[in-house]
Backbone of each chain as ProteinMPNN parsed JSONL, in Angstrom:
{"seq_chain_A": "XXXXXXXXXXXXXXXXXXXXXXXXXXXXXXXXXXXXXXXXXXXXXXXXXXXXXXXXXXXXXXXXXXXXXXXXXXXXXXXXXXXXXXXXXXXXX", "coords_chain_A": {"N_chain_A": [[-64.896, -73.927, 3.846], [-65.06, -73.979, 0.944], [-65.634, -71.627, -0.234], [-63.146, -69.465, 0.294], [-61.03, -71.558, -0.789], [-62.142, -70.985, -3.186], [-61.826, -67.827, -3.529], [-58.359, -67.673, -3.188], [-57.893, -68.812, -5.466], [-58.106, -66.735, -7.034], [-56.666, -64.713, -6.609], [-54.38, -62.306, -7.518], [-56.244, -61.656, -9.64], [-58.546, -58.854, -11.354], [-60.927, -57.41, -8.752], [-64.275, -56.348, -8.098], [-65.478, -55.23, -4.962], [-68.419, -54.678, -3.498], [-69.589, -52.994, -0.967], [-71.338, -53.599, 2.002], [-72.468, -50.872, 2.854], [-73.221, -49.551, 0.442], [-70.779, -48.749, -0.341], [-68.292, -48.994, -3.314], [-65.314, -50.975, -3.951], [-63.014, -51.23, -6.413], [-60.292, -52.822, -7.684], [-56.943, -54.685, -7.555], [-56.873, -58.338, -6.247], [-55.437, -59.299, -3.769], [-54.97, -60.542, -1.391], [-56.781, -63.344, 0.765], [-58.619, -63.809, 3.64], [-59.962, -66.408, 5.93], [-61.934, -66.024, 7.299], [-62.552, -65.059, 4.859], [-61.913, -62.073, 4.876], [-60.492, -59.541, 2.813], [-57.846, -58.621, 0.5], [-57.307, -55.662, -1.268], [-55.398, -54.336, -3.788], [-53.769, -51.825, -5.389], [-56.2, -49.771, -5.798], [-59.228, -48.307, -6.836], [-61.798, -46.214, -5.817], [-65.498, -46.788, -7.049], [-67.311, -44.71, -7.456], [-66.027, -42.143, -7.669], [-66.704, -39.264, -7.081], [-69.274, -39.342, -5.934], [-68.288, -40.568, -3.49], [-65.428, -39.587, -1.999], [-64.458, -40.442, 0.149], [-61.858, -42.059, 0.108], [-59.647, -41.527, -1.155], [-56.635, -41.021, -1.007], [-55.812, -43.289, -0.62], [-54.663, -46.554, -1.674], [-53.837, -49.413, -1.162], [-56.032, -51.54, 0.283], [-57.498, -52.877, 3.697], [-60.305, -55.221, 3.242], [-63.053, -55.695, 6.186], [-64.211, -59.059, 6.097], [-66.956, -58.979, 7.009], [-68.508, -57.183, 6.021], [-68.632, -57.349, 3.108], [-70.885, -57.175, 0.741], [-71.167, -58.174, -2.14], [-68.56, -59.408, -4.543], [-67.675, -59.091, -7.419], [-66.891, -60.655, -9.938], [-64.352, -61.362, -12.472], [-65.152, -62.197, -15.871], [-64.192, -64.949, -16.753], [-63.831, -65.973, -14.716], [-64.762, -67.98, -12.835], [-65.406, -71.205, -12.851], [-67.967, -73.038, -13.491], [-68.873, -75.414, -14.094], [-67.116, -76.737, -11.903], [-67.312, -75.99, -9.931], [-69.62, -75.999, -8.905], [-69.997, -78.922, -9.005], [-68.194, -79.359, -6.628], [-69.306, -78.118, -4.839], [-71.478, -79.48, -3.959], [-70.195, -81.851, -3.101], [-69.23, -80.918, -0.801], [-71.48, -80.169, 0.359], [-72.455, -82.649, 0.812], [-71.293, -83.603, 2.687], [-68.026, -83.465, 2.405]], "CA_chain_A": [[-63.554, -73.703, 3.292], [-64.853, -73.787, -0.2], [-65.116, -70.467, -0.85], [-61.952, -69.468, 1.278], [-59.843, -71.857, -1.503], [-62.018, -70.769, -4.514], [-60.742, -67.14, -3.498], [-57.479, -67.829, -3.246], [-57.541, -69.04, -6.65], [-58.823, -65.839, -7.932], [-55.804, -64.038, -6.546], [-53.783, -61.339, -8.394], [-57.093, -60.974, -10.724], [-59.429, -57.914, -10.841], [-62.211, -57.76, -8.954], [-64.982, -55.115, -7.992], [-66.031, -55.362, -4.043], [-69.448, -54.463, -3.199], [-69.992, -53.462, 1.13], [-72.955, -53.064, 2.778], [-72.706, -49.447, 2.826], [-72.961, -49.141, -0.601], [-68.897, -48.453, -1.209], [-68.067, -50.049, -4.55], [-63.807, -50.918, -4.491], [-62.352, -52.281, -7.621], [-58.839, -53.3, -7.344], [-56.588, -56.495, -8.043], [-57.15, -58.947, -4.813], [-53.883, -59.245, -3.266], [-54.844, -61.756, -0.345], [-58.151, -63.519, 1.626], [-58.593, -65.263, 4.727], [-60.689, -67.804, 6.455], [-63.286, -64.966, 7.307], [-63.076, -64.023, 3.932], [-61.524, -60.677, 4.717], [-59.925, -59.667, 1.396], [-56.398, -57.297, 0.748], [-57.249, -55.2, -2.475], [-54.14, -53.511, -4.152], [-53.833, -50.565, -6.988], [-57.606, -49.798, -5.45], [-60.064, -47.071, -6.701], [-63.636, -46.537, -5.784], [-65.899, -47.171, -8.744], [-67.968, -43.525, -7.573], [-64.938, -41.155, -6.514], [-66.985, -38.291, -6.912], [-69.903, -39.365, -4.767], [-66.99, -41.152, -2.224], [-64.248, -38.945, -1.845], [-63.581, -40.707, 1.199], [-60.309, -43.007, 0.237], [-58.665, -40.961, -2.386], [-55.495, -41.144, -0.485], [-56.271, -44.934, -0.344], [-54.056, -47.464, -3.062], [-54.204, -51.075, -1.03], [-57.051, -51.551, 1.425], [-58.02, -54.455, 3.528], [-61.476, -54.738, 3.994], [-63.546, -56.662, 6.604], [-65.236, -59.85, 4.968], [-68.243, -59.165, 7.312], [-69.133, -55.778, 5.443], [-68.953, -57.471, 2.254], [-72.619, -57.701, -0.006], [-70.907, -58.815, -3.505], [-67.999, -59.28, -5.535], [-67.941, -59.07, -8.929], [-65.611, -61.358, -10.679], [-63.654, -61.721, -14.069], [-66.027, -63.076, -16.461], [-63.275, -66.015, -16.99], [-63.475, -66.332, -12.861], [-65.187, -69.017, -12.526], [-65.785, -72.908, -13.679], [-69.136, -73.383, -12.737], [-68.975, -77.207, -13.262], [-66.283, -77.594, -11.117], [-67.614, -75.334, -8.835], [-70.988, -76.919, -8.746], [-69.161, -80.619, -8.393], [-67.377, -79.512, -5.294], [-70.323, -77.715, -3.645], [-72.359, -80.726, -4.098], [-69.564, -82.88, -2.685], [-69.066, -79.879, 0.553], [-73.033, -80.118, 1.433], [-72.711, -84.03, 1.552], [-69.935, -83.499, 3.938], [-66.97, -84.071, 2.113]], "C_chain_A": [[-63.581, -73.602, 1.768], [-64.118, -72.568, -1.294], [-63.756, -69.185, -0.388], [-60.792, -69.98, -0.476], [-60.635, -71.205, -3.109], [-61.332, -69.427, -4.529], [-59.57, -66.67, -3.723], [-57.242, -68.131, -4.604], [-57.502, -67.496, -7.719], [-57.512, -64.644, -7.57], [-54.818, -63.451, -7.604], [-54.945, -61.269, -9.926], [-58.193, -59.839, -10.179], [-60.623, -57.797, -10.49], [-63.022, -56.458, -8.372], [-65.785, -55.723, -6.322], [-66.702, -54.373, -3.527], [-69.86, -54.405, -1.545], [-71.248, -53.327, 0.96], [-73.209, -51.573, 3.14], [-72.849, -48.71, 1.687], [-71.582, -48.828, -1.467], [-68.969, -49.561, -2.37], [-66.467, -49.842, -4.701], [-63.437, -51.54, -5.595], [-60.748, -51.991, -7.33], [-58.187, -54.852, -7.965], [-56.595, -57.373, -6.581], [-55.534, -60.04, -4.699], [-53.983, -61.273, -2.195], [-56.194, -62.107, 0.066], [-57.893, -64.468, 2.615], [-59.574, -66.056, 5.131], [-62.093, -66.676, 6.52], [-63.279, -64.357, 6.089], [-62.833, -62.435, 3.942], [-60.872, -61.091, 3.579], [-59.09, -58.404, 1.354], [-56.779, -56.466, -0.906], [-55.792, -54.542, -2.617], [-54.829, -52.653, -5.571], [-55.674, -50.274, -6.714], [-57.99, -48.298, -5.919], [-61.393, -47.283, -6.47], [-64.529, -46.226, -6.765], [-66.647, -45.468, -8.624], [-67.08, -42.573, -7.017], [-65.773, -40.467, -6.419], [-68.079, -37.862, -5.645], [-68.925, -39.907, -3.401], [-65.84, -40.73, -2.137], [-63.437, -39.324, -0.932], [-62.023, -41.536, 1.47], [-59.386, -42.579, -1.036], [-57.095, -41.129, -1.564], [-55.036, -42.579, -0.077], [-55.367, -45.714, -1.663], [-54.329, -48.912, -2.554], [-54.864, -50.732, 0.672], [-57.29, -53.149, 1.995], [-59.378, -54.064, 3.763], [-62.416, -56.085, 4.57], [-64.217, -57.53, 5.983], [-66.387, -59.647, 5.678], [-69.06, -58.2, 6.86], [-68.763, -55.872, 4.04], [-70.562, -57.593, 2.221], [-72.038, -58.516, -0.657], [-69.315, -58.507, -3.981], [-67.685, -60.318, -6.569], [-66.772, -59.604, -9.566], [-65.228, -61.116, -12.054], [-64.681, -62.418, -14.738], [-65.501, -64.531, -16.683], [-63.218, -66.671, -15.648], [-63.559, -67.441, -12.319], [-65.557, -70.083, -13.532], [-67.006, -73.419, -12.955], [-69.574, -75.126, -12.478], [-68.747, -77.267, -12.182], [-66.888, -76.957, -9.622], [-68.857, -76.046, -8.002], [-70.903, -78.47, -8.183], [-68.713, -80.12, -6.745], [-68.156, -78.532, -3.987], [-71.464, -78.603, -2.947], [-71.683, -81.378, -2.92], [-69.24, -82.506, -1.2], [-70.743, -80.369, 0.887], [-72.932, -81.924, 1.752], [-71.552, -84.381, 3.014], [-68.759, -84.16, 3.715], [-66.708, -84.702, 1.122]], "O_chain_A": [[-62.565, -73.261, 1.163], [-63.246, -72.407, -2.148], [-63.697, -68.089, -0.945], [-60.083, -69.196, -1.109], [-59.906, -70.969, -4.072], [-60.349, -69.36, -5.267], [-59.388, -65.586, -4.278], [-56.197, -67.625, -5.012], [-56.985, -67.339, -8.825], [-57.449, -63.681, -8.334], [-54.484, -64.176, -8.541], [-54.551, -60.912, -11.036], [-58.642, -59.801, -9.034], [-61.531, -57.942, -11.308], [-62.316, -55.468, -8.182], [-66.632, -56.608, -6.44], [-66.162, -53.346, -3.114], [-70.31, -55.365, -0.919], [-71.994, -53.025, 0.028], [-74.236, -51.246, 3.735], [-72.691, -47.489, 1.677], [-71.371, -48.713, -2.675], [-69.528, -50.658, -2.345], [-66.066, -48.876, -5.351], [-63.689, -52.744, -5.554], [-60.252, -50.993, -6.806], [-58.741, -55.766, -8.576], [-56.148, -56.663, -5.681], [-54.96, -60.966, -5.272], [-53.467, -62.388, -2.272], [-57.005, -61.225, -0.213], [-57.249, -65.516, 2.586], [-60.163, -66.456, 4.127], [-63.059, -66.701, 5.757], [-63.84, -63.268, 5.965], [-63.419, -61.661, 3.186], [-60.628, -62.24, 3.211], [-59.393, -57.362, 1.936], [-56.212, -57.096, -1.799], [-55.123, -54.267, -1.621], [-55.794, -52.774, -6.326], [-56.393, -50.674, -7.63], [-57.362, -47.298, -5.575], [-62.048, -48.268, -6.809], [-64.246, -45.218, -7.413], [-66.588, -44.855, -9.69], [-67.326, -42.151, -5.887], [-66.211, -40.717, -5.296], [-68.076, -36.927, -4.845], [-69.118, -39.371, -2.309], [-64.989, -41.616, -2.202], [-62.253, -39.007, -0.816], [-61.328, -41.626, 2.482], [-58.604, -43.279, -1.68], [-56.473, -41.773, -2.409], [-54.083, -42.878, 0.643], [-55.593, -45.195, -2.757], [-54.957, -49.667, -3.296], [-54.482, -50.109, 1.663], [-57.306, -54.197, 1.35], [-59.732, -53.005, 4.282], [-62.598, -57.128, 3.942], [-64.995, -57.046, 5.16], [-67.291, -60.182, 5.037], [-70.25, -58.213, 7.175], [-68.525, -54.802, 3.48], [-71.32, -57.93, 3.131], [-72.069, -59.672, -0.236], [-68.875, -57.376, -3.777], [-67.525, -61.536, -6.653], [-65.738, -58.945, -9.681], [-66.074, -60.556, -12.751], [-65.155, -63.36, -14.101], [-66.381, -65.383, -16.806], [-62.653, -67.749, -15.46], [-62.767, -67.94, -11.52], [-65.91, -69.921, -14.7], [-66.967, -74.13, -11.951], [-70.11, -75.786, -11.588], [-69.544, -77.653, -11.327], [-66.842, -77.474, -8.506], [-68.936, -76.469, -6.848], [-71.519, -79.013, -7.266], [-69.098, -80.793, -5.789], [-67.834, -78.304, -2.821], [-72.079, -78.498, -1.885], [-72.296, -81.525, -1.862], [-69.003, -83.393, -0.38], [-70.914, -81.029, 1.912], [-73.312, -82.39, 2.826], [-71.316, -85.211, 3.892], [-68.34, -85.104, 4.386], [-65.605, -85.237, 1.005]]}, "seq_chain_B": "XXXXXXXXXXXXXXXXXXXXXXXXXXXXXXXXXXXXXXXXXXXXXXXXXXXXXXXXXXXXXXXXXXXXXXXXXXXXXXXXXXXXXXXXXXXXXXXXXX", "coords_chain_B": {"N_chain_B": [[-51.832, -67.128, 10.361], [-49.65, -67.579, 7.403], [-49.23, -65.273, 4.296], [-51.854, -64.741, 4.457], [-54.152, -62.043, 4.009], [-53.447, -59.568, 6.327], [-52.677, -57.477, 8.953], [-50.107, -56.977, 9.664], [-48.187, -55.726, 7.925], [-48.34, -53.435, 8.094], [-48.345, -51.875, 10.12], [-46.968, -49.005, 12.332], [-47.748, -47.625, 10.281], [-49.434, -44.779, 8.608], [-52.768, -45.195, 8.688], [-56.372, -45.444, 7.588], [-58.952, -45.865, 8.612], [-62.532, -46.867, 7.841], [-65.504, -47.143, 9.428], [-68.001, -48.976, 10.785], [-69.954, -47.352, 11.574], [-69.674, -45.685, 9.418], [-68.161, -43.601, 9.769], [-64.647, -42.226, 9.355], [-61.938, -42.574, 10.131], [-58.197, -41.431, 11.157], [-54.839, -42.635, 11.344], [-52.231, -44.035, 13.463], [-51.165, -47.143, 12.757], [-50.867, -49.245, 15.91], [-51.51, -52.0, 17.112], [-52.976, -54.65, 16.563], [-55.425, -57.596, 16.366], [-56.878, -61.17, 16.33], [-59.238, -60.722, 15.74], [-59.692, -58.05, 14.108], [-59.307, -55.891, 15.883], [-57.625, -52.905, 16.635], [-55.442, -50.65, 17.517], [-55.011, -47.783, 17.398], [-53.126, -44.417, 17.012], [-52.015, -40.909, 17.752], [-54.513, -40.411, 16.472], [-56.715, -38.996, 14.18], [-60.206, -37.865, 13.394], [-61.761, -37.479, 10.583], [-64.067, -35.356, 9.609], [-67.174, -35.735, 7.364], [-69.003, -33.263, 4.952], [-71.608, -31.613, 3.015], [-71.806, -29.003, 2.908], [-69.811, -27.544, 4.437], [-66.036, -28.157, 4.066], [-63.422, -30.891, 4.661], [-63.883, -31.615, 8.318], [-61.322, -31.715, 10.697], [-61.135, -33.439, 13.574], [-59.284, -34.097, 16.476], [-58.51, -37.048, 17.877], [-56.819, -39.211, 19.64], [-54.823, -41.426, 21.416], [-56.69, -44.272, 20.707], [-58.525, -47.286, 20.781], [-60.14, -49.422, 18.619], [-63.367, -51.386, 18.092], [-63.276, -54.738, 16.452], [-65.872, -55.472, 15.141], [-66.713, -53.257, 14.616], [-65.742, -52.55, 12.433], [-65.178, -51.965, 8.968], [-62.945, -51.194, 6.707], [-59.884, -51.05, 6.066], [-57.388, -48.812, 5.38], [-54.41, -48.143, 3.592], [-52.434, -45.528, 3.82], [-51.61, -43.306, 1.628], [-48.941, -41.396, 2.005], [-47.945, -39.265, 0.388], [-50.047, -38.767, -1.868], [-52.193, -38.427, 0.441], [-51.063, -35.725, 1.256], [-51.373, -34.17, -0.947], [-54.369, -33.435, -1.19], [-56.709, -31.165, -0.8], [-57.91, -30.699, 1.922], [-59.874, -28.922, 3.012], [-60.999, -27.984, 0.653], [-62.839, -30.348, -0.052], [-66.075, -31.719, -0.437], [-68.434, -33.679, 0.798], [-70.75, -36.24, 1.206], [-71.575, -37.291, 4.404], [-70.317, -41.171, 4.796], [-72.724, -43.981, 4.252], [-74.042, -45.78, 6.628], [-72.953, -49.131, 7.825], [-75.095, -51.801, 6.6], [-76.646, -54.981, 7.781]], "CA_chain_B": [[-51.811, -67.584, 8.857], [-49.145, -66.593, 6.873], [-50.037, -65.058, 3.179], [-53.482, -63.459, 3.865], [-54.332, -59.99, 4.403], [-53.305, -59.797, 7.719], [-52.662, -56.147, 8.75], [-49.242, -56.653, 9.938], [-47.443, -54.937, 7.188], [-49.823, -51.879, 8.337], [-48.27, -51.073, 11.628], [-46.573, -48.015, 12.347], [-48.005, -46.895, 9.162], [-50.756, -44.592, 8.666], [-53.992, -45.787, 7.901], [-57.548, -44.714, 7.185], [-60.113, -46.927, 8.807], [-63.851, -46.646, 7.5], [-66.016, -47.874, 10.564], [-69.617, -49.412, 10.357], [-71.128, -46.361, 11.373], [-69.935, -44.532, 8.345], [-67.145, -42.504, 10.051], [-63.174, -42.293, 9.099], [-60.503, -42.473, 12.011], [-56.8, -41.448, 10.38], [-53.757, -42.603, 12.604], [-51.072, -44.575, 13.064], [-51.292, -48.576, 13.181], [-49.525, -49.525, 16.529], [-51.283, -52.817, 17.531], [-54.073, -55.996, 15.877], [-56.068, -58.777, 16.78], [-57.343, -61.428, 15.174], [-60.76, -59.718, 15.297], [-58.964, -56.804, 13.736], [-59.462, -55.103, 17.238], [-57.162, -52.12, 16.432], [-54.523, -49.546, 18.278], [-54.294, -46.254, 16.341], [-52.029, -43.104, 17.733], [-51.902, -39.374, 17.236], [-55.886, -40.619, 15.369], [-57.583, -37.449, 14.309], [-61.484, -38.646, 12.586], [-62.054, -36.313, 9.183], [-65.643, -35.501, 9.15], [-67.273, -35.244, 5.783], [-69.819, -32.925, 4.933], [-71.968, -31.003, 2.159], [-71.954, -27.788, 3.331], [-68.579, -27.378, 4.379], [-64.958, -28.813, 3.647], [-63.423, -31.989, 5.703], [-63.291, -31.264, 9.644], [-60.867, -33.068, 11.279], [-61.05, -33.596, 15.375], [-58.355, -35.029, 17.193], [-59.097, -37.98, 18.883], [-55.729, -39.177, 20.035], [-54.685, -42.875, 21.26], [-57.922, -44.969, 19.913], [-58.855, -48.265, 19.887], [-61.47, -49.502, 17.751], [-63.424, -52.469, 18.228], [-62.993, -55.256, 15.223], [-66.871, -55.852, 14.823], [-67.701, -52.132, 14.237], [-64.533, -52.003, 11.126], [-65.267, -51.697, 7.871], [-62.087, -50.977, 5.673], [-58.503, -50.143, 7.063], [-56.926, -48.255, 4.199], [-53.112, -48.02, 3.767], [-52.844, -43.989, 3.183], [-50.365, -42.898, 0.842], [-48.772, -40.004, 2.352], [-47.928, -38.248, -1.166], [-51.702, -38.318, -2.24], [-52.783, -37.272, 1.306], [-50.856, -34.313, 1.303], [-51.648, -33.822, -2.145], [-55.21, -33.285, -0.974], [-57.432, -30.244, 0.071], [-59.571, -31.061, 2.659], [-61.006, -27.718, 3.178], [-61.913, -27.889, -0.521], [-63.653, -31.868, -0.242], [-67.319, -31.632, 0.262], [-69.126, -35.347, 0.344], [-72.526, -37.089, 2.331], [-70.941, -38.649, 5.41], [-70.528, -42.728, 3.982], [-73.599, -44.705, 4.952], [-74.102, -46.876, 7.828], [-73.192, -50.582, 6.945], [-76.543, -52.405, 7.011], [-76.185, -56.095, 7.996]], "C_chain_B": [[-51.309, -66.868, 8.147], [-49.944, -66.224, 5.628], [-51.194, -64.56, 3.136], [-53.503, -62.754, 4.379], [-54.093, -59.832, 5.671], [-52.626, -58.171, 7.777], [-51.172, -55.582, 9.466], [-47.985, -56.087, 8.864], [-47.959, -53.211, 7.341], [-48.878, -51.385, 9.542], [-47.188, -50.12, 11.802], [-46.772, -47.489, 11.258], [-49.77, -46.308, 9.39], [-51.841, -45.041, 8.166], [-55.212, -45.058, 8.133], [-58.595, -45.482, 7.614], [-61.61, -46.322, 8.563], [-64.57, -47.385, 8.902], [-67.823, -48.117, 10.144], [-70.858, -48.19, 10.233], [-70.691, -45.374, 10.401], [-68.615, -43.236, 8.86], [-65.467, -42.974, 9.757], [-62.51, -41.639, 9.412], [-59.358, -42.686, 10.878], [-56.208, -41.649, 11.561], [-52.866, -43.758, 12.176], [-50.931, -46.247, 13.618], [-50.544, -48.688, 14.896], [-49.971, -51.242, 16.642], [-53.294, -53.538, 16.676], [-54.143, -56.648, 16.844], [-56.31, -59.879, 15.45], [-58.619, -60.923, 14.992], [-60.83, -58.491, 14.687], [-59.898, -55.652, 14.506], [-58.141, -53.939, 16.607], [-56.666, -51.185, 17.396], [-54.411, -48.479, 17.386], [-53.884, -45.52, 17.296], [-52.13, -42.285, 16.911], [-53.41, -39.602, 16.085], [-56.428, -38.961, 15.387], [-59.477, -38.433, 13.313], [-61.708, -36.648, 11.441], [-63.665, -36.897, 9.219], [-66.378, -35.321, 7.87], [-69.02, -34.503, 6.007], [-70.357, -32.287, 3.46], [-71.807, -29.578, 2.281], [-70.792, -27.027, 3.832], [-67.214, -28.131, 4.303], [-64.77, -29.765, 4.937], [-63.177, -31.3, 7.083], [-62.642, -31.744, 9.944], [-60.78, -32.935, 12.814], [-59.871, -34.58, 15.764], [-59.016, -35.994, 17.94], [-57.797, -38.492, 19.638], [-55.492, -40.401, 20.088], [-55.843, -43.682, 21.085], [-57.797, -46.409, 19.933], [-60.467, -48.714, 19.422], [-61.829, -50.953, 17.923], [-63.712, -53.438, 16.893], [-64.702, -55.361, 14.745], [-67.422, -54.643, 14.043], [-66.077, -51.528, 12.757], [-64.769, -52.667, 10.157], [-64.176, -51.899, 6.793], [-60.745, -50.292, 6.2], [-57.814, -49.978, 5.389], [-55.295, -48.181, 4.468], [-53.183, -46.724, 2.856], [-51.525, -43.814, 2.884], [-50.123, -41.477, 0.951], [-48.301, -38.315, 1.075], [-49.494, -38.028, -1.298], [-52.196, -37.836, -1.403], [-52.372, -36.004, 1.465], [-51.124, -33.538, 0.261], [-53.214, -33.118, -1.881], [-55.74, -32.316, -0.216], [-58.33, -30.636, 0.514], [-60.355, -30.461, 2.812], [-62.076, -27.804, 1.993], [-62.904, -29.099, -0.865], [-64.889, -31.714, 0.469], [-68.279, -32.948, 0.04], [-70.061, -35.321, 1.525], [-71.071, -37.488, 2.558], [-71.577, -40.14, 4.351], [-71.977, -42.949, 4.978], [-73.059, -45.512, 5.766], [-73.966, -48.201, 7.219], [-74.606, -51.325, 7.578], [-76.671, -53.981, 6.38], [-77.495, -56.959, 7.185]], "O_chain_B": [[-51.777, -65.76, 7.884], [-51.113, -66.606, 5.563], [-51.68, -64.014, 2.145], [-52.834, -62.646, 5.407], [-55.138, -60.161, 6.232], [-52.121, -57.691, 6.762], [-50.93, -54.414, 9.77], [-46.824, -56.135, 9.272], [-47.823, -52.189, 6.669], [-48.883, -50.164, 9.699], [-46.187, -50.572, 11.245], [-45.899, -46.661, 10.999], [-50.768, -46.819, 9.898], [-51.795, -45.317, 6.967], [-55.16, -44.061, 8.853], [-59.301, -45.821, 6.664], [-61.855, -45.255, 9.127], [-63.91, -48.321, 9.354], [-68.558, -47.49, 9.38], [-71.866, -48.002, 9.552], [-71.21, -44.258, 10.435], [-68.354, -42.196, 8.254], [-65.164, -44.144, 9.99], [-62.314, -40.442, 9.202], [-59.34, -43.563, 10.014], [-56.611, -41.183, 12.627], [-52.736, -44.285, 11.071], [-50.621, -46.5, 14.782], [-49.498, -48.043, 14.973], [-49.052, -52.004, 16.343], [-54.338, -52.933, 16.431], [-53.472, -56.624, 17.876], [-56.114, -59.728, 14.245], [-58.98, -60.722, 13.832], [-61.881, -57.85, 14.679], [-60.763, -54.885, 14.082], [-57.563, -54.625, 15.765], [-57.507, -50.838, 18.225], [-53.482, -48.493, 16.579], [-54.18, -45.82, 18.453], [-52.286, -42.452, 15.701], [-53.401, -39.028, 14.996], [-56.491, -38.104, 16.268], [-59.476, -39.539, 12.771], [-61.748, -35.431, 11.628], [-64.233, -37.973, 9.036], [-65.86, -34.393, 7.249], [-69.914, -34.883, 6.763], [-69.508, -32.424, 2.579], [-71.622, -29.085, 1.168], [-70.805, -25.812, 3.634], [-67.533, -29.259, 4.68], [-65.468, -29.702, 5.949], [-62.312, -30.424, 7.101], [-62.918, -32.9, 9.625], [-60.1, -31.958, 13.129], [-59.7, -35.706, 15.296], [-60.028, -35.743, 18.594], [-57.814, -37.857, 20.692], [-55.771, -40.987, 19.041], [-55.97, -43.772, 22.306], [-56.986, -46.89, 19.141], [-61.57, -48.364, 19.843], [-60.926, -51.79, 17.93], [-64.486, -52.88, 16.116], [-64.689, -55.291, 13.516], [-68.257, -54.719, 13.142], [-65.696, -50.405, 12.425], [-64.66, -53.892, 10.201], [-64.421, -52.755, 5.943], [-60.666, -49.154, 6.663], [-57.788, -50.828, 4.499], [-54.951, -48.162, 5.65], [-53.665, -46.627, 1.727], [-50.54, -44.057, 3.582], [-50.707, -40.568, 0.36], [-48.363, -37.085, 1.065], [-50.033, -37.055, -0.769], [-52.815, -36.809, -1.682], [-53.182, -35.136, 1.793], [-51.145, -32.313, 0.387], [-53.289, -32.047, -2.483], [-55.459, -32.326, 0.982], [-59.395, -30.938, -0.025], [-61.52, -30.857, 2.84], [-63.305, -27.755, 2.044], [-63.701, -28.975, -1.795], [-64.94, -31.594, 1.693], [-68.829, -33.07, -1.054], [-70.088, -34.574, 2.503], [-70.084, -37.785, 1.883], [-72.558, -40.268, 3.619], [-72.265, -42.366, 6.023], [-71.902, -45.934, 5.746], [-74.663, -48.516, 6.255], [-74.995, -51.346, 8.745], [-76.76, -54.305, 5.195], [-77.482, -58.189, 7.132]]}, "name": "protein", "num_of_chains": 2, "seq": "XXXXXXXXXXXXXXXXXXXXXXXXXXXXXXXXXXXXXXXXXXXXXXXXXXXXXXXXXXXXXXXXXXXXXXXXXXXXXXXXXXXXXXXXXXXXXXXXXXXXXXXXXXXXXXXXXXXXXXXXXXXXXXXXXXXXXXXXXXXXXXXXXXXXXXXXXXXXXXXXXXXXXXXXXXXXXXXXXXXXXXXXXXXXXXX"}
């Protein structure tokens, strides 16, 4: 559930999602759920020219299981805190 | 769960689903899962190619199974009509590779 609520925190900022098919979306991240699916809004794909395929595309959801990466806000993260409460998740709680 | 992406603001609207193997089914939301198992209507699949402009095949009532979906797009019917498909020449997307 960590990364589920760090997510959620990261909502209405811009981020750049990386699939496993190579697609690269950047967008502002609208919503995420428990699987980590994620709602982009105002979405373009970082290569239109090679991916022509979602030009008619503005808010996408896309499965969290055909994520690789995304690319956060440089401001995105608090790595202490992050680090504290991953620590405190592997001891179980 | 209210508040997350959940694809019920999607339905009776068209959408654009990307699928694992790289192909994209257009149609018309009717029905979800939580496995985002999928109902599309009146679906046609736009083929993409190099060599010539988008094909599109009818496929008709469709469902899709949630494991093999990729990206359900909410298609903005101004920009799609805005769009020549004859004139769009792209590589089919890759295969997602797990």
């Amino acid at each position: 559930m960590l990364f589920f609520s760090y997510f959620k925190d990261l909502v209405g900022r811009e981020v750049t999602v990386e699939l496993k098919n190579d697609l690269a979306i950047r967008g502002t991240l609208h919503s995420v759920d428990q699987y980590l699916n994620i709602k982009l809004e105002n979405t373009r794909v970082v290569d239109q020219d090679k991916y022509p395929h979602m030009l008619s595309v503005r808010n996408c959801f896309i499965r969290g299981s055909v994520v690789r990466y995304v690319q956060l806000p440089a401001d995105g993260v608090d790595t202490d805190l992050l680090h504290d409460a991953t620590r405190r998740e592997a001891r179980g709680g | 769960m209210s508040g997350g992406p959940g694809l019920e603001s999607l339905v009776d609207q068209l959408i654009s689903v990307i699928t694992n193997d790289g192909r994209n089914i257009v149609g018309v939301l009717k029905g979800f899962d939580q496995a985002t198992n999928i109902i599309l209507d009146e679906s046609h699949e736009r083929v993409y190619s190099t060599k010539e402009g988008v094909q599109q095949l009818v496929l008709g009532l469709y469902i899709i199974r949630g494991d093999n979906i990729s990206i359900v797009g909410e298609v903005d019917e101004d920009l799609d009509s805005n769009l020549d498909l004859t004139e769009l020449r792209a590589h089919p997307l890759k295969p997602i590779i797990h």
